[in-house]
C-alpha positions in Angstrom: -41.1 5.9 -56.0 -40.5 2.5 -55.2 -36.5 2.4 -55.6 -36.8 5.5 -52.9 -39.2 3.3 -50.3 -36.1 0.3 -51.1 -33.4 2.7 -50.5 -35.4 4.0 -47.0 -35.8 0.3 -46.1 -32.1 -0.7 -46.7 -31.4 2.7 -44.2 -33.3 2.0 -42.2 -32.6 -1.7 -42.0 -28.6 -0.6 -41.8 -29.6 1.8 -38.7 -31.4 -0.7 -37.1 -28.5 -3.2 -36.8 -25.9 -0.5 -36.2 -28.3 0.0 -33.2 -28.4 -3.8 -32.3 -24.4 -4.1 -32.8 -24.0 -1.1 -30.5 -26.3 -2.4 -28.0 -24.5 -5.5 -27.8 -21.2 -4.0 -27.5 -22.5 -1.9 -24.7 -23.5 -5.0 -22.9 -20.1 -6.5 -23.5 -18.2 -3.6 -22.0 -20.3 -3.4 -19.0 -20.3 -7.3 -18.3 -16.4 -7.1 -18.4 -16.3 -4.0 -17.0 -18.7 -5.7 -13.8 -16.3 -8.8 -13.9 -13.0 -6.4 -13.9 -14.4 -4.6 -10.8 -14.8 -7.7 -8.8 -11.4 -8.9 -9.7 -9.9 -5.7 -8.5 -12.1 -6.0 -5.1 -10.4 -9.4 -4.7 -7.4 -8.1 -5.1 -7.9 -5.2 -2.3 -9.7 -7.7 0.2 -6.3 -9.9 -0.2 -4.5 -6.3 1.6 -7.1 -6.5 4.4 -4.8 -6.6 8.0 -6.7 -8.7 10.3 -7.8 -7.2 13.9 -4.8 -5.2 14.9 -2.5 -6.8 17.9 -2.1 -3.7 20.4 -0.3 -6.0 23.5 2.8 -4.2 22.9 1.5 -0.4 22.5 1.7 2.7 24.7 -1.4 3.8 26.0 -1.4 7.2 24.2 -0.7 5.0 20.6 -4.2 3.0 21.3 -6.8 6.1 21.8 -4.4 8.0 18.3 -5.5 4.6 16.7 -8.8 4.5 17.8 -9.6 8.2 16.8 -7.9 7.4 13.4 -10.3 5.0 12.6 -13.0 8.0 11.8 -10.2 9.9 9.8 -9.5 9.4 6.5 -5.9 7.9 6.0 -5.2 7.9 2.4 -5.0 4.8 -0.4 -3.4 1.4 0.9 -0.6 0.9 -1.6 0.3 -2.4 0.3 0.4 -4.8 3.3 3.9 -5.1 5.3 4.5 -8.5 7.2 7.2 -9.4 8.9 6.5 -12.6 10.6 9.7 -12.6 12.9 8.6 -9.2 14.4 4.9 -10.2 14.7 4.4 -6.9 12.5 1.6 -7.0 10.0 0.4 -3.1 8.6 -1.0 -1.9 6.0 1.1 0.8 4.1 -0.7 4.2 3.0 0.0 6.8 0.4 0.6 9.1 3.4 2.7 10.1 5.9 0.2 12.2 8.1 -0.5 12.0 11.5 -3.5 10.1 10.6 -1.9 7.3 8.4 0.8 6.7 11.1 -1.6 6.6 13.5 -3.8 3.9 11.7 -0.8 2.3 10.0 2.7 3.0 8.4 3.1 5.5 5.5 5.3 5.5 2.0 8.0 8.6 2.2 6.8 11.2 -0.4 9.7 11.1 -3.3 10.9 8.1 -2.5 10.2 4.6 -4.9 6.4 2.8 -4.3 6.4 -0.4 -2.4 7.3 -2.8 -5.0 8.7 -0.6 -7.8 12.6 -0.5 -8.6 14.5 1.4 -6.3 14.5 2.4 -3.0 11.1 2.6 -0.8 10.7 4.5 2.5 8.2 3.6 5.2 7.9 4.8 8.7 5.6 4.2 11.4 5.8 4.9 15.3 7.6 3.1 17.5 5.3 3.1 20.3 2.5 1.6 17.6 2.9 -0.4 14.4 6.5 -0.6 14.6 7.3 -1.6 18.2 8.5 -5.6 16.9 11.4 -3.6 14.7 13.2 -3.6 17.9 13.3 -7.4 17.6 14.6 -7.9 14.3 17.9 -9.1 12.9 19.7 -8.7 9.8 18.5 -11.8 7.5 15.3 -11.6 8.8 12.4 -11.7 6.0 9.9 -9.2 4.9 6.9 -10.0 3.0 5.7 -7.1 0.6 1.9 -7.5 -1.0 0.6 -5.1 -3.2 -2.3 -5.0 -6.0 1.0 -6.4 -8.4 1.4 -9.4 -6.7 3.4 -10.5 -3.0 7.4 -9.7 -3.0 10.0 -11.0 -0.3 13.0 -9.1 1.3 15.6 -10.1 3.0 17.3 -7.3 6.0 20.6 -6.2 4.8 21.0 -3.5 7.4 20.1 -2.2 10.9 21.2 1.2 11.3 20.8 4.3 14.1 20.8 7.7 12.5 20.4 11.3 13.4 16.8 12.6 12.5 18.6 15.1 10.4 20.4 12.6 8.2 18.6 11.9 4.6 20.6 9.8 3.0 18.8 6.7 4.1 16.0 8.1 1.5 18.5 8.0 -1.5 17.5 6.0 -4.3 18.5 2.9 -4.9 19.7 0.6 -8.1 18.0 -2.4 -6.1 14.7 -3.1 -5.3 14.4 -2.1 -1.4 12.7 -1.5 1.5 13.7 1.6 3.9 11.3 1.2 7.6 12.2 4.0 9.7 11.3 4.8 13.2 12.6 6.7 16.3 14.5 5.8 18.6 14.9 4.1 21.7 11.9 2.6 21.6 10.8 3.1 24.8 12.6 6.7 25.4 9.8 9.3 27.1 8.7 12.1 24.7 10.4 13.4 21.0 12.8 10.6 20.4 16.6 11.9 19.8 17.6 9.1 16.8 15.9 7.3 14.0 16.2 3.1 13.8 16.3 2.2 10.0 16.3 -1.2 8.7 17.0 -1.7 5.4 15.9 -4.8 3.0 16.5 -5.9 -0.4 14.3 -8.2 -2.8 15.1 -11.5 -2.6 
């Protein structure tokens, strides 16, 4: 009888620190867990765009961003600056008439900002991408995503036909593709697209 009450006690003995150990490692996770979270929101509050700079826009651009701001865009993938251009937008996982509106949006099938190959992005030229009539080839583009801040340099300024795809092709390089129509101040459906094209520096 008494070697059974031992061999209960060691059980139950073995169960109760199995319990403590499990506890503990619980309380682990979730503290590093809690600590990992923060980081990441760090991370995401470095991609806030300050208060947006509308001097430039057309009329009908300001109310579509304004009644964009209830909508729901889609995930910000990254922040575009382009200091020369007085451009600064945040980039979504979208090319809907919301994300335009509120933004610039990464072309479906083509590479994400920062990955190998060749990213699209286009935004309106009456919004977001009014200062791309400004630029110059050599100018500099600042990329920052949740991966870390990359830096282009514009290799190309080019005026396409809407129809023409090949600007989305992929790329061995790491690049940037904005796209916009154009003129930039044409009246209604623009006839052209304005591409500028960037490389990593």
């Amino acid at each position: 009888m008494n070697v059974a009450l031992k061999v209960l006690e060691r059980i139950s003995l073995l169960i109760g620190a199995s319990l403590v150990a499990l506890a503990g490692f619980v309380w682990v996770d979730g503290v590093a867990h809690s600590r990992s979270a923060v980081a990441e929101f760090e991370q995401l509050r470095e991609l806030a765009v300050p208060a947006v700079d509308q001097r430039t826009w057309s009329e009908q651009r300001k109310v579509a961003y304004r009644r964009s701001l209830s909508e729901e865009a889609g995930a910000t993938l990254a922040i575009l600056r382009i200091e020369s251009s007085d451009i600064e937008v945040p980039v979504f996982d979208s090319t809907s008439k919301t994300a335009l509106n509120r933004g610039s949006g990464h072309v479906a099938g083509t590479a994400l900002p920062g990955a190998q190959g060749n990213s699209a992005i286009a935004g309106h030229r009456d919004g977001f991408f009014r200062g791309l009539k400004n630029i110059r080839v050599g100018a500099e583009i600042e990329l920052a995503t949740l991966s870390g801040q990359q830096h282009y340099r514009v290799s190309e300024i080019l005026i396409v036909d809407p129809l023409d795809v090949s600007v989305l092709s992929p790329t061995e390089d790491t690049t940037i593709t904005l796209i916009t129509c154009y003129p930039f101040h044409f009246v209604g459906p623009a006839p052209e697209r304005f591409i500028v094209r960037a490389t990593i520096i």
